[in-house]
C-alpha positions in Angstrom: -109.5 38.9 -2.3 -106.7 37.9 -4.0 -106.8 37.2 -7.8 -106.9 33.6 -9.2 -104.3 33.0 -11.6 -105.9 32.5 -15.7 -104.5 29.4 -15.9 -105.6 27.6 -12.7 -108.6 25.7 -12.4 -108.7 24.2 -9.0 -108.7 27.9 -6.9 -110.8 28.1 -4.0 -113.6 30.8 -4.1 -115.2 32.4 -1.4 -118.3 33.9 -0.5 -120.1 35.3 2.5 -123.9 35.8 3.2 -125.7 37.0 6.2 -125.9 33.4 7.7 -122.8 31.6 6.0 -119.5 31.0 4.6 -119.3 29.3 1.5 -115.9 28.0 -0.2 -116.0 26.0 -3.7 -113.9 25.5 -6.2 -114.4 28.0 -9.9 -115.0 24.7 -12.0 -118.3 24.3 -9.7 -119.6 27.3 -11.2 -122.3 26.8 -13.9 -123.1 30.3 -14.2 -123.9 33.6 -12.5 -126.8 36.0 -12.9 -126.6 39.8 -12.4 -129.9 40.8 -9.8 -129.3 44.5 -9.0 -126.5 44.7 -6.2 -126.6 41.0 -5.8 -125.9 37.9 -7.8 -126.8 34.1 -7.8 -124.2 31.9 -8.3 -125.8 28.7 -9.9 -123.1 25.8 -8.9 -123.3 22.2 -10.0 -125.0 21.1 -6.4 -126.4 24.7 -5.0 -126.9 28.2 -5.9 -126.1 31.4 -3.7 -127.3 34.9 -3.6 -124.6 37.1 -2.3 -124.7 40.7 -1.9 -121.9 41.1 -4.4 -122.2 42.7 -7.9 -121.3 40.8 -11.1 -118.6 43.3 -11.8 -117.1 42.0 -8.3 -117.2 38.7 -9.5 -116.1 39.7 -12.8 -112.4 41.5 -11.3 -112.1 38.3 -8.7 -113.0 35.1 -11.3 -110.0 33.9 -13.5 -110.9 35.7 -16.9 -110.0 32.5 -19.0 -112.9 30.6 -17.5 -115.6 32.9 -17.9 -117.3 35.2 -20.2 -119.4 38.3 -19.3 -122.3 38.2 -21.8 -125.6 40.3 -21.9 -129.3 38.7 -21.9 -127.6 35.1 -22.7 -131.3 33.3 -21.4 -133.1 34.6 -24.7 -129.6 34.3 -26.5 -129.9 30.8 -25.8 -133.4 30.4 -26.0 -133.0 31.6 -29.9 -130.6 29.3 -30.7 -132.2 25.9 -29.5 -135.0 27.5 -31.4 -132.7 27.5 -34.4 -132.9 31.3 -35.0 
């Protein structure tokens, strides 16, 4: 696949699973979550579990639009806690 540009916003992503095709725009993406060998992609309106590791999705995404963080959910968690 080729790679998105780091300044474009409107490129088409595409993903496969056993049963469908799936193409969306990167500004749909919310987030993605590392499961093993697979990922779910949480969009604004669906989320997907591909057979695709987050380091695939880390080479393919446009780097300026996303951030590759480790356990963000308790990250998070602390700080709406206000720790």
């Amino acid at each position: 696949m080729k790679k998105a540009n780091d300044l474009d916003t409107n490129y088409l992503f595409e993903v496969r699973t056993k049963k469908t095709t799936f193409i969306f725009n990167v500004s749909e993406i919310v987030y993605l979550e590392s499961n093993g060998c697979y990922t779910l992609l949480k969009l604004q309106n669906k989320s997907i579990l591909v057979s695709k590791t987050l380091k695939y999705f880390e080479d393919n995404l446009p780097i300026n639009l996303f951030i590759r963080c480790h356990n963000c959910k308790q990250e998070l968690q602390m700080q709406k806690n206000g720790k």
